[in-house]
C-alpha positions as CSV (number, residue, x, y, z in Angstrom):
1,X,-121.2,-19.9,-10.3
2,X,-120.4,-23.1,-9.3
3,X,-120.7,-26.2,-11.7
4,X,-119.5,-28.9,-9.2
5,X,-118.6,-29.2,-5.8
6,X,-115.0,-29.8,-5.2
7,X,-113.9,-33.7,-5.8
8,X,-112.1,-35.4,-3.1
9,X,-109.2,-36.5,-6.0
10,X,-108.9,-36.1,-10.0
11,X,-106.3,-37.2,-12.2
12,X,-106.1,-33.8,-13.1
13,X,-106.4,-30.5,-11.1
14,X,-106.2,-26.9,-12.7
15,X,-105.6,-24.0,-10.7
16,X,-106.5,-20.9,-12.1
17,X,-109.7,-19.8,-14.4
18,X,-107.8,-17.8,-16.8
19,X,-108.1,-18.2,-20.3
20,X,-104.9,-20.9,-20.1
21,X,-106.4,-22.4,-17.3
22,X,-109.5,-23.5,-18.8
23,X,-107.7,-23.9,-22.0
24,X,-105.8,-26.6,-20.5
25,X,-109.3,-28.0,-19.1
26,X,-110.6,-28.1,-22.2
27,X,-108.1,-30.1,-24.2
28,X,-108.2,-32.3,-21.7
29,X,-111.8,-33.0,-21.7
30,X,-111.7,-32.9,-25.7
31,X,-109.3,-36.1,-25.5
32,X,-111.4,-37.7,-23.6
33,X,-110.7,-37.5,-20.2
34,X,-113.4,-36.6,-17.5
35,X,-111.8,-36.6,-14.0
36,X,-110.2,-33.2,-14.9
37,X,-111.3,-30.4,-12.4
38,X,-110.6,-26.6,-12.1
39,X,-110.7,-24.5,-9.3
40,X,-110.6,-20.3,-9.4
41,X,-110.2,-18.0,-6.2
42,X,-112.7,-15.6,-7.6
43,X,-115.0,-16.1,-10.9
44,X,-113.8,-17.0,-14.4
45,X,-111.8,-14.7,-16.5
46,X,-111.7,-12.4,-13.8
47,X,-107.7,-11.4,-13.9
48,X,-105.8,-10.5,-17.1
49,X,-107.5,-12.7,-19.2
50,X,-110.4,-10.1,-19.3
51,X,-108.7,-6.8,-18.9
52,X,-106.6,-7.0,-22.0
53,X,-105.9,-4.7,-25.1
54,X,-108.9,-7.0,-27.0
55,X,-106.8,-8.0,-29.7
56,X,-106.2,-12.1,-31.4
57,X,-103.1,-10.5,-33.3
58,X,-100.3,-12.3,-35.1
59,X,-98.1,-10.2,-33.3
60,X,-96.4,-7.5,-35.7
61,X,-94.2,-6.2,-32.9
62,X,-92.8,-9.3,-32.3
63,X,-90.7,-9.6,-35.4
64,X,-88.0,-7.3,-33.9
65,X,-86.5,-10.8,-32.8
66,X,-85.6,-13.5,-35.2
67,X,-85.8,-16.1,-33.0
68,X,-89.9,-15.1,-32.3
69,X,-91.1,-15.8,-35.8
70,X,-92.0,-19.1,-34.9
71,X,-93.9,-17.9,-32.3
72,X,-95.6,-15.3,-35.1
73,X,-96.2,-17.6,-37.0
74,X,-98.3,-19.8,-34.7
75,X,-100.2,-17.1,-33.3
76,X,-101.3,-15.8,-36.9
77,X,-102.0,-19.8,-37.6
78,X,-104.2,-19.6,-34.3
79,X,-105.8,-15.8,-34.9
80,X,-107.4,-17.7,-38.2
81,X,-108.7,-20.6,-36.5
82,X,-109.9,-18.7,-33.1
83,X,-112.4,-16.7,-36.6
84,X,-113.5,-20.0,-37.6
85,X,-114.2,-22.1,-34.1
86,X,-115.6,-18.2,-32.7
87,X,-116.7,-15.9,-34.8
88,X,-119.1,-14.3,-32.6
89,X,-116.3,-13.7,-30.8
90,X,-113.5,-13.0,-32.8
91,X,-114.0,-10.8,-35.9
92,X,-111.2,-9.0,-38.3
93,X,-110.2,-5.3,-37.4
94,X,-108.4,-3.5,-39.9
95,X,-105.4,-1.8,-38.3
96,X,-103.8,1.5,-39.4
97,X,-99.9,1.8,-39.2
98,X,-98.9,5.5,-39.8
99,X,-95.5,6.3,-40.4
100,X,-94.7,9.7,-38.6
101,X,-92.8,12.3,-40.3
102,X,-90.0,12.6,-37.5
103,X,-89.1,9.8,-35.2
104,X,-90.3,6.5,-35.2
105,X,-89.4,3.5,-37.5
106,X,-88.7,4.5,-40.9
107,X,-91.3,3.3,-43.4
108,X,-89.2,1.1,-45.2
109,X,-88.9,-1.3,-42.2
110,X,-92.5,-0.6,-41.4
111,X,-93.1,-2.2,-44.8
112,X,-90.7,-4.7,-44.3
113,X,-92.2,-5.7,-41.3
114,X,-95.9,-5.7,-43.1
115,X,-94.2,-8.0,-45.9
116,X,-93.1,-10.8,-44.0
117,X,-96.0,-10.8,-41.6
118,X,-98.4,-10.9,-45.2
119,X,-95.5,-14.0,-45.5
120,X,-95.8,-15.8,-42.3
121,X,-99.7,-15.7,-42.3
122,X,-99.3,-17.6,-46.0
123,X,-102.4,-19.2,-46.5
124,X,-104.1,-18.1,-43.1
125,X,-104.0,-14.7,-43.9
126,X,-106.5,-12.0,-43.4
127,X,-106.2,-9.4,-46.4
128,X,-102.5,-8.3,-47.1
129,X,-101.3,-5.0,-46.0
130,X,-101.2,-1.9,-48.3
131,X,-101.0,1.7,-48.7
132,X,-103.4,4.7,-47.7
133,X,-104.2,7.3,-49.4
134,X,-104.9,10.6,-46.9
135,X,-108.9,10.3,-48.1
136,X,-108.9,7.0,-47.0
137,X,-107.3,7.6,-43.6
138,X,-109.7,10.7,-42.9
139,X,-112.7,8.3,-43.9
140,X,-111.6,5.4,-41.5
141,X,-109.7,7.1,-38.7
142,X,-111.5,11.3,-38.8
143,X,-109.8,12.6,-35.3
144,X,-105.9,11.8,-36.8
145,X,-103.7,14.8,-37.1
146,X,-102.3,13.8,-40.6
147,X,-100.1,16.7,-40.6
148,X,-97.8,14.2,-38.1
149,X,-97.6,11.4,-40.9
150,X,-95.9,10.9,-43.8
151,X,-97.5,7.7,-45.3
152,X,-100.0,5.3,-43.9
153,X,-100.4,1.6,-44.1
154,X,-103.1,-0.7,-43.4
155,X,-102.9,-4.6,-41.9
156,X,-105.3,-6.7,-40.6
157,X,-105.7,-8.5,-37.2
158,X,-108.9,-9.9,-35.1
159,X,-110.3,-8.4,-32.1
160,X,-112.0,-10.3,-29.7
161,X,-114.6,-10.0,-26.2
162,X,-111.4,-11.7,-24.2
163,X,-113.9,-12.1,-21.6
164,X,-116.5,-14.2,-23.8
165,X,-113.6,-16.4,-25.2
166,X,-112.5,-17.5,-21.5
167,X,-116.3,-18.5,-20.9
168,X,-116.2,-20.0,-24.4
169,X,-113.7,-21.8,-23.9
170,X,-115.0,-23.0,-20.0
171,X,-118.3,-24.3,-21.8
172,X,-116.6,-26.4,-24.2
173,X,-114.9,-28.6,-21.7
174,X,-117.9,-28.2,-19.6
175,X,-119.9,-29.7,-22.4
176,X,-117.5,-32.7,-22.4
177,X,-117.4,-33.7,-18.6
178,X,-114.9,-31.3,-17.2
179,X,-116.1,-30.3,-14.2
180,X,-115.4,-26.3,-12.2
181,X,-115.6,-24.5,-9.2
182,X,-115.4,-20.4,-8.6
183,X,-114.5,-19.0,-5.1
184,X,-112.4,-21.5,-3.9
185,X,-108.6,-20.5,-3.4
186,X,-105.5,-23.0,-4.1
187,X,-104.2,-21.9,-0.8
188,X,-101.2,-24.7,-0.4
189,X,-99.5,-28.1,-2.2
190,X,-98.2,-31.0,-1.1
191,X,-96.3,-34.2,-2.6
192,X,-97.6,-37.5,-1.7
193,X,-97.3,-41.0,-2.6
194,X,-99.7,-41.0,-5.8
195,X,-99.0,-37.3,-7.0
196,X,-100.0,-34.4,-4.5
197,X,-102.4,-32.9,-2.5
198,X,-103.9,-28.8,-3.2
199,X,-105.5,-27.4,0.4
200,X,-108.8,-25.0,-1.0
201,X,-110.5,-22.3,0.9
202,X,-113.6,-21.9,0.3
203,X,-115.4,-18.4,0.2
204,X,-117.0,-19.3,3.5
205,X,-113.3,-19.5,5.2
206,X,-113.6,-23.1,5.3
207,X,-111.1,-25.9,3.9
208,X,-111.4,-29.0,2.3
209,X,-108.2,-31.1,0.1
210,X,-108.0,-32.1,-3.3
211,X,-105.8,-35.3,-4.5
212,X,-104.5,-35.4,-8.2
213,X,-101.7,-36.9,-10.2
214,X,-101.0,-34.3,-12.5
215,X,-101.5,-30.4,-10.8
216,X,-101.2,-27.4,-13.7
217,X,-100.4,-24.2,-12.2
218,X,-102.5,-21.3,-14.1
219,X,-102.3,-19.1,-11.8
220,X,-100.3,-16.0,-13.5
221,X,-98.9,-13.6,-11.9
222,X,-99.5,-15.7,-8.1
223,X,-97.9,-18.9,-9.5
224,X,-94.6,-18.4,-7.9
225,X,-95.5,-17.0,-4.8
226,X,-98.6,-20.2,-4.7
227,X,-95.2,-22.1,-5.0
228,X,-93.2,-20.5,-2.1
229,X,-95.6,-20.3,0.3
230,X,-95.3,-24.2,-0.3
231,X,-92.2,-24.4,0.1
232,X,-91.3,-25.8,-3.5
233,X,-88.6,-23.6,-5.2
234,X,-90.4,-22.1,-8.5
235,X,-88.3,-23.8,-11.3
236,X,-88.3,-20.5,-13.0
237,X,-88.3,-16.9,-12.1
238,X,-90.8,-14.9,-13.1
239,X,-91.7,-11.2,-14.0
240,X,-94.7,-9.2,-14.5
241,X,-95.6,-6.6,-17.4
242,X,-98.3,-4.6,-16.7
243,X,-100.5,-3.3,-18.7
244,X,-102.9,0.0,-18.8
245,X,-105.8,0.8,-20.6
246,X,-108.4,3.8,-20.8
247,X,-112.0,2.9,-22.1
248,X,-113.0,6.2,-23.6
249,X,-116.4,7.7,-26.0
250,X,-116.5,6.4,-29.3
251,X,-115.0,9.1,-32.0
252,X,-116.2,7.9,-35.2
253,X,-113.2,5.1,-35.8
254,X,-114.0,2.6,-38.4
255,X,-110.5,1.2,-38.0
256,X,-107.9,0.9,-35.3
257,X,-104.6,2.5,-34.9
258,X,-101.2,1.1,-34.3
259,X,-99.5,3.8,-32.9
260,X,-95.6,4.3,-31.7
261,X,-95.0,6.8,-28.8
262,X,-92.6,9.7,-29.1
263,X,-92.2,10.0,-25.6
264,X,-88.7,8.4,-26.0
265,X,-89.2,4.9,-25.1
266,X,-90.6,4.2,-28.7
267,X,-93.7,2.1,-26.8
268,X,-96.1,1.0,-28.9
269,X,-99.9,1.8,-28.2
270,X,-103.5,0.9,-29.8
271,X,-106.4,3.2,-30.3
272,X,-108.9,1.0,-30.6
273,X,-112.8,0.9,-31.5
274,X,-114.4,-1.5,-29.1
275,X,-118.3,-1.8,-28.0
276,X,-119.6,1.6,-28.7
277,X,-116.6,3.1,-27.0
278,X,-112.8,3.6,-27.7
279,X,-109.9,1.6,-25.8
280,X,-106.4,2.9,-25.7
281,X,-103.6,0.9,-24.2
282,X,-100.1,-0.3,-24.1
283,X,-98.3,-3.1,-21.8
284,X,-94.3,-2.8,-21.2
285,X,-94.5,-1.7,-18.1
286,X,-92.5,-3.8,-15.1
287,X,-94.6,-4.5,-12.0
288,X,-93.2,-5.9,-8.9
289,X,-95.9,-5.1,-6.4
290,X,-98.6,-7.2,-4.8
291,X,-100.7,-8.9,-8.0
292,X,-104.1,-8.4,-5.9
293,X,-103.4,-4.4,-6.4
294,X,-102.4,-3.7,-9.5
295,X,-104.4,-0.5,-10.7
296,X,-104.0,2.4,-13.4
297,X,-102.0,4.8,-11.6
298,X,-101.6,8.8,-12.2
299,X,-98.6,8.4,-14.1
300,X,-100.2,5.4,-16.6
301,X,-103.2,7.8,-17.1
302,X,-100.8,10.6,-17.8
303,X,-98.4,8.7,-20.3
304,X,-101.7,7.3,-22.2
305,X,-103.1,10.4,-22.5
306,X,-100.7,12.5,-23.6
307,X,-98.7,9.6,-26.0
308,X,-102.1,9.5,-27.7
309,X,-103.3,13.2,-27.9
310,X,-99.8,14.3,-29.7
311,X,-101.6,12.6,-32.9
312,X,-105.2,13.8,-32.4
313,X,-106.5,16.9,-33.8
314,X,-109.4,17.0,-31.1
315,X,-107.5,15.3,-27.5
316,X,-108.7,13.6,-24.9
317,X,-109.6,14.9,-21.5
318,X,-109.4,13.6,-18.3
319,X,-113.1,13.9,-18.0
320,X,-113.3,12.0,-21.0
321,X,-112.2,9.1,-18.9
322,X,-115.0,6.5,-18.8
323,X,-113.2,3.3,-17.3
324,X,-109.7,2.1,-16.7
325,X,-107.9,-0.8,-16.0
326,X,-104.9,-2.4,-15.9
327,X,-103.4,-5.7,-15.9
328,X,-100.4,-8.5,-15.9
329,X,-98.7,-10.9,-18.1
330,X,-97.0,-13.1,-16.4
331,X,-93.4,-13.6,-18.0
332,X,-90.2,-16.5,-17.7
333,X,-87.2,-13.9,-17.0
334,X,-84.7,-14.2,-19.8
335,X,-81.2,-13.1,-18.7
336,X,-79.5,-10.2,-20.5
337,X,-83.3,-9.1,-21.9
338,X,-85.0,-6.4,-20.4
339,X,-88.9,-6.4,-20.0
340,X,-89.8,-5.6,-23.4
341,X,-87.4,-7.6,-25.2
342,X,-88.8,-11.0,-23.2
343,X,-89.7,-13.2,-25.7
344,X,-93.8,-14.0,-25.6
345,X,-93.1,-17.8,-25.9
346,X,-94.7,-19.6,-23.4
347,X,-92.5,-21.7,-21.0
348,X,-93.7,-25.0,-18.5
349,X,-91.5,-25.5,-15.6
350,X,-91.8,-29.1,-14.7
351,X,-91.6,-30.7,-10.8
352,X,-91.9,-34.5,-11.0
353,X,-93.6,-36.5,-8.0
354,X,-92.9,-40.1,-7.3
355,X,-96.2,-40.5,-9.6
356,X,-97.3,-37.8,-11.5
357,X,-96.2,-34.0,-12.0
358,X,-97.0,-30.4,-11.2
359,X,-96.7,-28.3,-14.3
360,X,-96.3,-24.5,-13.7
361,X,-97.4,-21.9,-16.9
362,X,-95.2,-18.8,-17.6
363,X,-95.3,-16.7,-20.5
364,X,-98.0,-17.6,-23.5
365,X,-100.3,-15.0,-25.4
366,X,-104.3,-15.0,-25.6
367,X,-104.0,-15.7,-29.1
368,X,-101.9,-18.6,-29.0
369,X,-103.9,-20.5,-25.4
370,X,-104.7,-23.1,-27.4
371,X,-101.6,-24.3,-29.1
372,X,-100.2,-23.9,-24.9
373,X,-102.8,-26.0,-23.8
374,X,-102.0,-28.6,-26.1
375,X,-98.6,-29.0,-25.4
376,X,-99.7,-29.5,-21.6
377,X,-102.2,-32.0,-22.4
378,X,-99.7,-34.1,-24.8
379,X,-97.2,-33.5,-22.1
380,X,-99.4,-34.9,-19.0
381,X,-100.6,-37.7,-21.5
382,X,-97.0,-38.9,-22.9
383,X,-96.3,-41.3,-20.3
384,X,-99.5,-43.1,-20.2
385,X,-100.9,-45.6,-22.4
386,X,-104.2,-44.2,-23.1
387,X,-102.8,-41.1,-25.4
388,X,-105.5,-39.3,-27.6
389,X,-104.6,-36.9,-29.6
390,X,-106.8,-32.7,-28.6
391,X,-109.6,-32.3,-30.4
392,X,-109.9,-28.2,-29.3
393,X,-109.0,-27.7,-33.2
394,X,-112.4,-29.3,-33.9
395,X,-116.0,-27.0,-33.8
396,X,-117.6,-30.5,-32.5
397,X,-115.4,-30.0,-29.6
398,X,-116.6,-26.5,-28.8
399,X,-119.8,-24.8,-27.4
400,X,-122.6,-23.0,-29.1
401,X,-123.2,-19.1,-28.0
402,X,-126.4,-20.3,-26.4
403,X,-124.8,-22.8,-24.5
404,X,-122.3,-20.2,-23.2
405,X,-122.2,-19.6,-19.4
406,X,-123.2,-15.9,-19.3
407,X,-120.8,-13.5,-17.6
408,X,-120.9,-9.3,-16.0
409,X,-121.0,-6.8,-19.5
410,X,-117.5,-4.6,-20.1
411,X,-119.2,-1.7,-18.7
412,X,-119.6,-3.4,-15.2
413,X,-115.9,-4.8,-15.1
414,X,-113.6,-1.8,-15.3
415,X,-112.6,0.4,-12.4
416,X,-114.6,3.7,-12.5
417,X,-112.4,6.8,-12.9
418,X,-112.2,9.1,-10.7
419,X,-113.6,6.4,-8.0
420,X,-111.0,3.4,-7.7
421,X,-108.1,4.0,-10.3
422,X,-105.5,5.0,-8.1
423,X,-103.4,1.5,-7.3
């Protein structure tokens, strides 16, 4: 799909169709302004911001840092709002936390952990956490081994089609002028004297040129190497976490689980309910290869599995294996953290042009796009004198379901077991 042929200059040019890229298009568009454009190598959605773990979550994980409970704090802010402007797409999941009998955090910070995310949420809350009674557990999550667990606790976050949201989100600044086009590859970027010049391949092989004062760089985990191949030093250096998932039959789950691995790394991984089938997946995993071939591998499959089947009385098998996928999150490297202690806040590394700027996205989470959008657009829009203030808060702003472009179901999108898994 292609909504517009490529401009010959915008004020604004987006690279990237991921969910911050159109984000950024769309608060743009919602204050106003129509000359934005965005252009996407391959279709919509169709890197990470579709082949995630599913989940608008506050982040509970997250609180292991101090200094992240801003960013906590935001995102459970945002996870409310996302139910309100979306609810098609984003619905509450109740979450089970159980606390095992060996290993893993004790129950007391567990609850601790529960009480200040209930506190953070204030008002934007979904249902406070409590306890579970074993009856209860059985009734919402059947194939758990509670033999492993010595209490249970249950919180509340949102799951989402992450898909649907990025073509949501497209829509809505569709719907107010923005314009898009698919298949066409930000190949090269130059400064000029009124901001800078993208070179685009087209699907067909040929090339055309695109002039804007402001360029954002959305591309992920190919934004620094979009940058080198330039010639323009990346202002920050960045890191990918990859993450794996297993789409697997449905077992009966009425709730998800939030489980912690005892494979000695203390990971944490989600069993989750999702479309008539099952999803299991965790991230933290460091990827330094080639973006374009990032796959499930053996050992992914192998870690998954057998994390998982440790608290199941009836275990996956291989065969079981429906689809599996994997993707990145593109990270700002932090010195002295490793991978999974890199905060989740987003950073924008700024390179000024004698008029204009080209704005390059690392970090950010799916459930806080917005809030990272809006920053860009009040940052672009600061030094002019036409500032309006985003609107993307607003419902008026957004698309209906029926005006929605349509996209490729789940069961299309994943790599087949079995077929294409190995990376």
């Amino acid at each position: 799909m292609s909504t517009n042929n490529n401009p010959q200059r915008v004020r604004v040019l987006v690279l990237g169709g991921g969910i911050h890229g159109v984000g950024v298009l769309h608060d743009l568009a919602s204050r106003g302004w129509r000359d934005v454009h965005l252009i996407e190598k391959n279709t919509l959605g169709s890197g990470t911001s579709s082949i995630s773990t599913k989940l608008i979550h506050g982040g509970l994980r997250y609180l292991k840092r101090l200094d992240d409970f801003g960013l906590v704090t935001e995102a459970l802010r945002e996870r409310k709002l996302l139910t309100q402007l979306a609810p098609d797409i984003v619905k509450p999941i109740e979450m089970v936390f159980p606390i095992l009998k060996k290993g893993g955090m004790p129950a007391f910070m567990v609850r601790v952990g529960l009480f200040i995310y209930d506190f953070l949420a204030g008002k934007n809350n979904i249902a406070r956490h409590h306890s579970l009674s074993e009856a209860e557990v059985r009734n919402k999550v059947p194939v758990l081994d509670e033999n492993k667990f010595r209490k249970f606790y249950s919180f509340y976050d949102c799951q989402t089609d992450d898909l649907g949201l990025v073509n949501r989100v497209a829509s809505s600044a569709l719907k107010l002028g923005a314009t898009i086009s698919e298949r066409c590859e930000a190949e090269a970027i130059r400064e000029f004297e009124d901001g800078y010049i993208v070179t685009v391949k087209h699907s067909d092989g040929s090339r055309s040129e695109i002039s804007a004062q402001f360029v954002v760089n959305a591309l992920g985990p190919w934004a620094n190497a979009f940058l080198e191949k330039s010639n323009i030093k990346p202002t920050h250096i960045g890191v990918n976490n990859k993450g794996s998932h297993l789409v697997l039959p449905d077992i009966g789950m009425k709730a998800a689980l939030f489980l912690q691995s005892r494979a000695g790394d203390g990971r944490i991984f989600f069993l989750v309910p999702w479309q008539g089938m099952t999803l299991l997946g965790t991230t933290e995993s460091e990827y330094t290869d080639n973006p374009d071939d990032v796959a499930a591998n053996e050992d992914d499959i192998d870690y998954l599995l057998k994390s998982c089947n440790e608290f199941l009385m009836k275990p996956f098998r291989r065969q079981d294996i429906i689809k599996v996928f994997s993707g990145l999150r593109w990270l700002a490297l932090e010195r002295g953290h490793n991978l999974s202690s890199i905060s989740r806040h987003f950073v924008v590394g700024e390179i000024k042009a004698t008029r204009g700027s080209l704005l390059t996205i690392y970090g950010g989470k799916l459930t806080t796009y917005r809030t990272l959008s809006k920053h860009i657009g009040d940052r672009i829009l600061s030094g002019g004198g036409d500032f309006k203030k985003s609107l993307t808060h607003e419902a008026s702003s957004w698309a209906s379901p029926a005006e929605s472009l349509k996209y490729l179901p789940a069961s299309q999108r994943f790599q087949n077991y079995g077929v294409s898994h190995a990376g």
